[in-house]
N, C-alpha and C positions, 0 to 999 in steps of 0.2 A: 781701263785697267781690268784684268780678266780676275775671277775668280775660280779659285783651284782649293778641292779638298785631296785630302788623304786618308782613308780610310783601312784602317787596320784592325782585321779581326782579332779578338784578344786571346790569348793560348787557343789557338785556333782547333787543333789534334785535341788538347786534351779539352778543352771545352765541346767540341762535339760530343765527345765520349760521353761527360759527366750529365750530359742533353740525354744521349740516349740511355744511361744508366741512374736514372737519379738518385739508387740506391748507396752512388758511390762521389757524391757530390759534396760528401762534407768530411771526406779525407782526403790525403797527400795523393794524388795519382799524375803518375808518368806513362808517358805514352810512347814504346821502344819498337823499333824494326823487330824482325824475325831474330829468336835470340839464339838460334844453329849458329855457327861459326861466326859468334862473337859479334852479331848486328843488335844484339842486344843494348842498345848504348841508349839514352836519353832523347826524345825528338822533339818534344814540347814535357810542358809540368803546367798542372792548374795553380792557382794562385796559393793556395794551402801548400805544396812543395815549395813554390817559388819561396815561400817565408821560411821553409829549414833551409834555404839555403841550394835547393838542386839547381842546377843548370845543365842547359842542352847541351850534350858532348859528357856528361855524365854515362861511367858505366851502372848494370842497372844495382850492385851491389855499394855501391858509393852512394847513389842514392836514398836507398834503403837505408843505410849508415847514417846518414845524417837526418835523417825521420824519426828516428830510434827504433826502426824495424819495423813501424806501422808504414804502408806503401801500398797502393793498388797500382797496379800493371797490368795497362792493355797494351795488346798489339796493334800495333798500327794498321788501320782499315784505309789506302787512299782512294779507292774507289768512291766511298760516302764522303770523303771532304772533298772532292772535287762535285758528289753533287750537291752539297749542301752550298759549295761556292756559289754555284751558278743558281741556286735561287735566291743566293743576297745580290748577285749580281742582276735580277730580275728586278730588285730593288733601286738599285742605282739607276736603270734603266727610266725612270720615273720620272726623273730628276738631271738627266746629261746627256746630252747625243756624243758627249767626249768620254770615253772611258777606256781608260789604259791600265791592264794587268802588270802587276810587278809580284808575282807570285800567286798563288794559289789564295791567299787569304789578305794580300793589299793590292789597292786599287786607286787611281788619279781619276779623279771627275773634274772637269770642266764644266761649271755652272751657268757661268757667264749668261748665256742665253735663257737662263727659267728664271732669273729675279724677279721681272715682273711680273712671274705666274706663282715663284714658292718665297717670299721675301730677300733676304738677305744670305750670304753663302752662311753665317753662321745660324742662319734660320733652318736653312736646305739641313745642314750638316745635323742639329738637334733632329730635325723631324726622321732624316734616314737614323738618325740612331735609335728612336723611339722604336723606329718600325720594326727595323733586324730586333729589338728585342724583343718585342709585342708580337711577331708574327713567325721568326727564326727561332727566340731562344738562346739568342748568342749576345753577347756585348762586345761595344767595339768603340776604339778611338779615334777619335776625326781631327786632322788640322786642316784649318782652314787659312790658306794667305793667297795671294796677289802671282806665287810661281810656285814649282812641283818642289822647287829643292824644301824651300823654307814649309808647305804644306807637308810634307813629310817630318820635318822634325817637330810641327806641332804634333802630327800624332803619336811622334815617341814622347810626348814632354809629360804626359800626365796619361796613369794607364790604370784602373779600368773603367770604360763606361764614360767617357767624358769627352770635351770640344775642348779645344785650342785655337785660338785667334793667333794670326801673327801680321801685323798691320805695317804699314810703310812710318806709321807714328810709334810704334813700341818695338819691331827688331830690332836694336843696339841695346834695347837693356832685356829680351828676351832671349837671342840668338846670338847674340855678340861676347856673351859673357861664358859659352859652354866649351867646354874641351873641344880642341879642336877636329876629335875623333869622333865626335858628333855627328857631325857633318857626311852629308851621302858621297859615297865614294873614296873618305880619306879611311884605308884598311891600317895594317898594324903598320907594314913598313915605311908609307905615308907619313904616317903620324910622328916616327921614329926620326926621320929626316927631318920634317917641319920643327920637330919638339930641337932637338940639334940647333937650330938655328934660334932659338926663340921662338918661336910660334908653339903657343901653348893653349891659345884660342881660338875662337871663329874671328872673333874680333880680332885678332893678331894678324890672321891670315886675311882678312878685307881690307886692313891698312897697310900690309907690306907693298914692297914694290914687287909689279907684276914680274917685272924681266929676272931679277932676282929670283922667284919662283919655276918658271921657264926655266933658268941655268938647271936647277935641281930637280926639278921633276919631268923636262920636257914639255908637250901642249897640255899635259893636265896641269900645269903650273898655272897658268890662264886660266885654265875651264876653274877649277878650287875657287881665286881667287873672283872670276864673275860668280860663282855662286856665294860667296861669303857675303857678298855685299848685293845680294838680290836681285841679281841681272837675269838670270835664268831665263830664257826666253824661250824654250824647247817646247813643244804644244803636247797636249793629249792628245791621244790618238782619236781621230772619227769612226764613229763604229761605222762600219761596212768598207773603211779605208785600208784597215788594218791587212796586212797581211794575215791570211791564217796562223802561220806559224814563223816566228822569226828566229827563232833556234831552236838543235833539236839536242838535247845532252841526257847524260847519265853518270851516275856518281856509284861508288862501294866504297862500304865500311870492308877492310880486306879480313880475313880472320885471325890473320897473324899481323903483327907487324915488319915490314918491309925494310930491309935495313940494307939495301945496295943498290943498284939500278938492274942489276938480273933479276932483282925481285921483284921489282917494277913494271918491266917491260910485257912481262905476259899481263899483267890486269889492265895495261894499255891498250894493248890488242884485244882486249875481252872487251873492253869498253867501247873501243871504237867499232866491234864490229857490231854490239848491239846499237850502237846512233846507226851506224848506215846502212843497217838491215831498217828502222825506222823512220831513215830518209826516203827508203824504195818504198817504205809502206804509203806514205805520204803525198809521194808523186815527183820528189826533192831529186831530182837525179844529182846534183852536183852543188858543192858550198864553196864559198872563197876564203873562208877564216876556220880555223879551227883555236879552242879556246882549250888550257887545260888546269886544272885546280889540286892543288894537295895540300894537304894537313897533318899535320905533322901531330904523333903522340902526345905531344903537350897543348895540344889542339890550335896551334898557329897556324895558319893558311897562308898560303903562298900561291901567284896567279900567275898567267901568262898569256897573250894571245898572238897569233901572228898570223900570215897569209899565207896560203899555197900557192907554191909556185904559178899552180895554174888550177883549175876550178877541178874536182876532184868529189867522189860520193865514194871512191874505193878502200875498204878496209886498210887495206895495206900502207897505201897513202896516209891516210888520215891518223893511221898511227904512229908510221914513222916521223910524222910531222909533229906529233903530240906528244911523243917520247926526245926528241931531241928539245922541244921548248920545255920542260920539264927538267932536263938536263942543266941548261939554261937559268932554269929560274931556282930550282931548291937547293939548298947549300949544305945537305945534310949532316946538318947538328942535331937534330933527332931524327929516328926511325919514322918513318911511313905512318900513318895512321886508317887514309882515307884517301884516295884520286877519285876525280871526274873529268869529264872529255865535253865539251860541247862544239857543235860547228856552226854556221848562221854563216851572210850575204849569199843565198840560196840563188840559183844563177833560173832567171823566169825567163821565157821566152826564146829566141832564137842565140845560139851561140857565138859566138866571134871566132873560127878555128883557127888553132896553132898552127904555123906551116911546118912547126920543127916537130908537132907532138906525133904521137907512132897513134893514128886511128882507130890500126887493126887490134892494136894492142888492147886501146879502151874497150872497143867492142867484144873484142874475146872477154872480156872480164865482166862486160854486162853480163853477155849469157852464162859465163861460170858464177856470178848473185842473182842470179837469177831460176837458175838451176838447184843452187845452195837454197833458196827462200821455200823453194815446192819440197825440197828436204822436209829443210822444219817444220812446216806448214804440216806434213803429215806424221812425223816419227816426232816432233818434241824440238825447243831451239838449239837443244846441247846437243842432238844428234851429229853435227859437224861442226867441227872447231878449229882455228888456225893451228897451225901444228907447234907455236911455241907454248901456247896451252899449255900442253897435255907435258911441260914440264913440270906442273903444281896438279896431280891427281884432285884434290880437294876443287880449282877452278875448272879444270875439264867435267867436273860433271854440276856447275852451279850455269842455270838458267837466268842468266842475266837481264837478260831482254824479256822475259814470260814474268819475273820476280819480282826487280825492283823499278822505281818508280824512274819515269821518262821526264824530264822536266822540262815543258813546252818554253817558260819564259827564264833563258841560262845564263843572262848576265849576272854573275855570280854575287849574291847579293854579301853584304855583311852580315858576320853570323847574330843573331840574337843572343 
């Protein structure tokens, strides 16, 4: 039986901060984007916030509001939490030739292979937490179980500074008992379906019948229920197996709110064209999925992914494709809040050609991105912009790709 933790740093944004300001470590502080055109919204809270009550998706004057006015606000720096990651992840290193990123600030070890050298996974898991604190300055919660689903919900069970065991002898009175939104991957409308039928737990969803689930949610109907009842059999990833990069995305908090699909469609194409200006940086010429995310004003999310027709790195493509599944997936009962774009199955190696696809076509459009890249590269990235842009002045001149944050791993997780 393998051994899997989860390790999750704890307000990860505002806890670095509070690291490097200690002046500001025993007030409410929130930690917001750029607060020009309204990116001012909440991105993390230290625990002092978290107890008046803020939450992520918080704008920064609600927050404030419910603090009674005392609040520190910093801007968000992601340059330092990305390197502050990678020296906890020098930690892990210690301890797992398995380690699989699920965000900037969690991570899946596979232990299995150091027992005989660091004791038991809850032994491993104690000593990394000692360390990251002893030697980082950050605190963090670890579950430890037997697969990546149930280790992960140990480290949401109990938060700050502590271990979670989840044993093949105690899941049913630990994991079986929780809402069934708990659970990784079941998001709102998930939940909304399953809740519908009766399933109102984990434990609800491991005892249903499988096929019953299939009718209603399709293969995730399957995949829910092998994870409810601790089948999980998906591995960490091997370091040096890993792909570099297995998606490339970007998201905006827009400055207004979006309230049609003409209002949509240019921050589509702003998006998409900062990923696949990002995919030429990378060497990515071409992806098979494109993924697209919106949140709506009452901060509900809503997701989609689907395939291109044929493998594609071109702006145009990848938005047309990202604007009609978006069409698809949001129902608008509320205004727009936020869209992201991600693409991923990145096409390595030699191609399979389309006998139908137009060649010269592709080619002319490498060297017009390519032509567009020595633009930016010299004059700025807003220097040239699709021309539905420059219907919203305020987007024609915001630096997308120079500004906001690129998100290496886009499987769009649950919000916190």
């Amino acid at each position: 039986m393998r051994t899997i933790l989860h390790s999750d740093l704890n307000n990860f944004y505002a806890s670095v901060e509070c690291l490097r300001n200690p002046e500001i470590r025993n007030f409410p502080v929130v930690v917001v984007g750029s607060k020009e055109d309204r990116h001012g919204i909440v991105l993390a809270k230290n625990m002092i916030a978290k107890g008046f009550g803020v939450k992520t998706g918080d704008v920064y004057w609600e927050a404030k509001q419910k603090c009674g006015g005392t609040l520190v606000e910093v801007q968000a720096d992601f340059s330092t939490y990305i390197n502050v990651s990678r020296e906890v992840r020098k930690i892990y290193e210690d301890y797992a030739d398995r380690i699989e990123a699920y965000g900037i600030d969690e991570c899946w070890l596979d232990v299995s292979s150091s027992l005989k050298l660091f004791g038991s996974g809850r032994e491993i898991a104690e000593t990394i937490r000692e360390r990251i604190k002893k030697e980082i300055g950050l605190t963090v919660s670890i579950g430890v179980s037997w697969n990546k689903i149930f280790a992960k919900l140990g480290s949401d069970m109990k938060k700050p500074d502590a271990v979670t065991e989840i044993t093949p002898e105690n899941y049913k009175t630990k994991v079986w008992t929780l809402p069934v939104e708990d659970l990784l991957y079941v998001g709102r409308a998930t939940q909304q379906k399953l809740n519908r039928i009766g399933i109102k737990t984990i434990g609800d969803l491991a005892q249903a019948d499988e096929q019953t689930l299939v009718n209603l949610l399709g293969k995730w109907g399957s995949y829910l229920h092998t994870f409810a009842n601790g089948k999980d059999e998906s591995p960490v990833t091997k370091i040096g197996e890993e792909e570099s990069i297995k998606s490339i995305g970007n998201s905006l908090t827009v400055y207004r709110d979006l309230v049609d699909d003409d209002d949509v469609e240019p921050v589509i194409y702003l998006l998409a064209d900062s990923v696949c200006a990002r995919m030429r940086e990378a060497g990515l010429n071409k992806a098979r999925t494109v993924h697209v995310y919106a949140r709506a004003n009452n901060l509900v999310g809503f997701q989609k992914q689907g395939k291109l027709s044929r493998p594609s790195g071109t702006m145009q493509y990848v938005a047309k494709t990202a604007f009609e599944l978006f069409k698809e997936v949001y129902p608008w009962e509320k205004p727009v809040r936020s869209l992201g774009i991600s693409v991923s199955g990145f096409l390595f190696g030699n191609e399979q050609l389309d006998l139908f696809g137009d060649l010269e076509k592709d080619e002319k459009q490498k060297r017009l991105d390519n032509a567009i890249d020595k633009l930016r590269a010299k004059y700025g990235n807003n220097i040239i912009q699709a021309a539905i842009v420059y219907n919203d002045p305020k987007l024609k001149d915001l630096d997308i790709k120079g500004e906001h944050t690129i998100h290496p791993y886009s499987f769009f997780k649950n919000n916190k």
